[in-house]
Structure formats: structure tokens, C-alpha cells
C-alpha positions as CSV (number, residue, x, y, z in Angstrom):
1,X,-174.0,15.8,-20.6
2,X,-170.6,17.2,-21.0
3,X,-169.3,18.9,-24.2
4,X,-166.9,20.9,-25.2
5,X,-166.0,24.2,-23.2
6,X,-169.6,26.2,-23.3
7,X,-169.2,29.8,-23.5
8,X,-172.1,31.5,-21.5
9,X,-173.6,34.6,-20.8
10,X,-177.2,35.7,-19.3
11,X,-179.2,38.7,-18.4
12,X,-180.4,38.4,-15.7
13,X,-181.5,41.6,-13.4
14,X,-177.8,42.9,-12.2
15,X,-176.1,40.4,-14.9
16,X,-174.3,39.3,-12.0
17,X,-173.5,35.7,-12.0
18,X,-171.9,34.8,-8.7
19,X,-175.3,36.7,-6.4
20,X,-178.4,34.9,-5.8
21,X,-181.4,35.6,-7.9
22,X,-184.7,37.3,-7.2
23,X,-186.9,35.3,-9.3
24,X,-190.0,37.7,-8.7
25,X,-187.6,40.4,-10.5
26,X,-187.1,38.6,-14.0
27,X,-189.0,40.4,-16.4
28,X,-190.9,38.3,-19.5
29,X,-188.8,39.3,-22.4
30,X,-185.5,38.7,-20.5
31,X,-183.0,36.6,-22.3
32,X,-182.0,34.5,-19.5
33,X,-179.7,32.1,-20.9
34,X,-177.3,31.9,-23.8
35,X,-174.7,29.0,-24.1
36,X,-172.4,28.3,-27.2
37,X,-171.9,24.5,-27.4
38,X,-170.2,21.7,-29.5
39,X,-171.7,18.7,-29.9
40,X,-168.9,16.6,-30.1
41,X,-168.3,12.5,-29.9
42,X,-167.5,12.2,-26.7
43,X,-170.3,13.8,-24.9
44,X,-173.2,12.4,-27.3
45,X,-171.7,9.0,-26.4
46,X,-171.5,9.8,-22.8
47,X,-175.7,11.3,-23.4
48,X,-176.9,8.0,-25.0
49,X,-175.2,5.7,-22.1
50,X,-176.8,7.8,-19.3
51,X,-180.3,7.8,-20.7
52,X,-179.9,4.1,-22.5
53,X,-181.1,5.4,-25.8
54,X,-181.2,2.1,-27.9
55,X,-183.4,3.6,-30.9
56,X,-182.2,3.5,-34.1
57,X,-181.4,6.9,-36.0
58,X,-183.8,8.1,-38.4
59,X,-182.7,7.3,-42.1
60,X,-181.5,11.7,-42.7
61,X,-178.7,13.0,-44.8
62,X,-176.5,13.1,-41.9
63,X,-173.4,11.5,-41.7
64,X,-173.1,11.4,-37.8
65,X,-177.0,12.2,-36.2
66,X,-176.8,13.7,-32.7
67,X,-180.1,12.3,-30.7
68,X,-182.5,15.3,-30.5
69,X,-183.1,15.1,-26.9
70,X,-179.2,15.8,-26.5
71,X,-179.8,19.2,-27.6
72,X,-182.5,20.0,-25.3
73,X,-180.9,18.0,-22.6
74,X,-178.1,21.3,-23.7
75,X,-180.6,23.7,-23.9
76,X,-182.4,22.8,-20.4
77,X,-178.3,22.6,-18.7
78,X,-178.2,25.9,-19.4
79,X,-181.7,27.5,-18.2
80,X,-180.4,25.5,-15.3
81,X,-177.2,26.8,-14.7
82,X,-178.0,30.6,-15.8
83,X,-180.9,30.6,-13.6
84,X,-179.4,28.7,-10.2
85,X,-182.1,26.8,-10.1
86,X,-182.5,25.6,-6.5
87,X,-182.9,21.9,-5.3
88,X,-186.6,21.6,-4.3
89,X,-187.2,22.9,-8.0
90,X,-189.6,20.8,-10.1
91,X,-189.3,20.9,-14.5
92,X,-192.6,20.2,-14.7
93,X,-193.0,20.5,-18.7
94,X,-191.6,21.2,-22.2
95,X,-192.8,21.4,-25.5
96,X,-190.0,20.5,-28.5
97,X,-190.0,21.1,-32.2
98,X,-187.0,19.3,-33.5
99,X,-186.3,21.5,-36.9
100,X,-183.7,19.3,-38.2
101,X,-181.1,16.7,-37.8
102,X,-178.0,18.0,-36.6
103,X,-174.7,16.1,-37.2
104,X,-172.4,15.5,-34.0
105,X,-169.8,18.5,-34.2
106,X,-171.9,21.0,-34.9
107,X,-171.6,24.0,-33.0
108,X,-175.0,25.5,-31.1
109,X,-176.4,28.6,-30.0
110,X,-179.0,28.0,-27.1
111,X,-180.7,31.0,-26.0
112,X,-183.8,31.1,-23.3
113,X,-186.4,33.9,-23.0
114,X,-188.7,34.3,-20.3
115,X,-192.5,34.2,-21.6
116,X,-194.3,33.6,-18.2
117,X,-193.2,34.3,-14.6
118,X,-196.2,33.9,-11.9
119,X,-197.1,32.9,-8.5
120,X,-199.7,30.3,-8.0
121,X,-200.1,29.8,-4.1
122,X,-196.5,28.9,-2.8
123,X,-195.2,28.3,-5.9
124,X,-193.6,30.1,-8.9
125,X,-193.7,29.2,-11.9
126,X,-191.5,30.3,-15.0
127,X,-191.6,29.1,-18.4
128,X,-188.6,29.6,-20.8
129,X,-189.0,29.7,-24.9
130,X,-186.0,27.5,-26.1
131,X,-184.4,28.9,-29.3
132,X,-181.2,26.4,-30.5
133,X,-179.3,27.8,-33.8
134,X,-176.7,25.4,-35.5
135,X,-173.3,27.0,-37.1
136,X,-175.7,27.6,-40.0
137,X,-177.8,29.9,-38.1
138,X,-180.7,27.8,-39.2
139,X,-183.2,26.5,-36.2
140,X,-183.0,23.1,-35.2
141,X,-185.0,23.1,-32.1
142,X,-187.8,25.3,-30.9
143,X,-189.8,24.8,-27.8
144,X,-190.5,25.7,-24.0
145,X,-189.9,25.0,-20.8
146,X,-191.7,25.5,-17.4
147,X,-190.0,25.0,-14.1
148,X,-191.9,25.0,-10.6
149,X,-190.2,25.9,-7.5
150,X,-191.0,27.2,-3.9
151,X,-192.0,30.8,-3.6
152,X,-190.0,30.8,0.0
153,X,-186.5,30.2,-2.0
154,X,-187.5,32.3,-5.2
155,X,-188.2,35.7,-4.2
């Protein structure tokens, strides 16, 4: 889903965007993504056609309801991108609390912290708590993630 111009910033080990990263060296506790994003028109529309929501919105005191899942479709984009998650990599679960309705133009602060990072066999597992803030600073989405991917491209 595209939206307006996210600004981004992470902290991972050498906050180094542009090298690869050592999985085995991200620390629980680490804030490993934070994207600013605006919801707007264009790329809730663009969200909707691509995943053929046809459900009604619920009956809220919004004038223009974003879907929820375009938020954490936002949120996972950039875990995603913060993280260079590899092909071969597997989102395997998440958990979402939807705190609110959010209106499409509303601006979002996503921010990712690692709770888990473990080896089972040949695979490593992380899981990510999802925090998104609207321009109100209120929560309107709480949850987690957990991505799987090979031990031989993770560290």
C-alpha cells in the first residue's frame, strides 16, 4: 500500500540502514522500526482494490473510516523494510487490537519493538510488538508480529 512520503527511522545494531543485518545481534527491547505515515485517499483506495475488501464499514463517528487492516498492512511494511527482511522469510503470525476507528488522513506513528528473538533448529524466529499512534497520540492499534526465516541468511 502506498501513502504519502513515510519518514523512517530504526535502531537497529550500527543504525546503519544501507549494511546487511545480523539478526542474532538485535537485542529484545530494540526499537526496530518507526515510520510516520498518512493515510490518505489514494492509497486506502489503492489497499481495498488489492485485497478486494467488499465489507461494509462499521456504523463509527467517522466521516471517512480507513479499513483497520490498512494500518497494520503499514505497520507490517515497515517491520519489513527496517528489518530487510529476506525472501525465503515466512510472517507466520500476528495478534491485532484495533483501538479505534481512524478517519482516512490521519497521520500515524508505527513503532516496532523486539519482544522475542530465538533459534529453533534452522530457523529464527522474531516477534515484533506493534504500537500505531494517530495525530492525537491516542492508540489505535496494538498487537504483534512473528516472522520466521532461515538461520543460514539471518546470522
Amino acid at each position: 500500500m502506498d501513502s504519502k512520503k513515510p519518514q523512517s527511522s530504526s535502531h537497529i545494531p550500527n543504525g546503519n540502514h544501507f549494511d546487511r543485518i545480523n539478526y542474532a545481534e538485535l537485542e529484545v527491547g530494540a526499537v526496530v522500526s518507526h515510520q510516520s505515515y498518512t493515510l490518505d485517499k489514494e492509497s486506502v483506495k489503492k489497499y481495498v482494490s488489492a485485497v478486494k475488501d467488499t465489507s461494509a464499514h462499521p456504523k463509527t463517528n467517522t466521516v471517512d473510516p480507513a479499513p483497520p487492516m490498512s494500518i497494520a498492512a503499514l505497520s507490517l511494511r515497515g517491520v519489513v523494510n527496517d528489518l530487510k527482511i529476506p525472501g525465503g522469510t515466512l510472517h507466520i503470525g500476528q495478534e491485532l487490537v484495533f483501538l479505534k476507528p481512524v478517519n482516512v488522513g490521519t497521520h500515524l506513528e508505527c513503532t516496532a519493538i523486539l519482544s522475542s528473538n530465538s533459534v529453533r533448529r534452522e530457523f529464527r524466529f522474531i516477534v515484533v510488538d506493534l504500537n500505531v499512534r494517530d495525530d492525537l497520540n491516542d492508540y489505535v492499534m496494538k498487537g504483534k508480529s512473528t516472522i520466521m526465516l532461515p538461520v543460514d541468511i539471518s546470522g
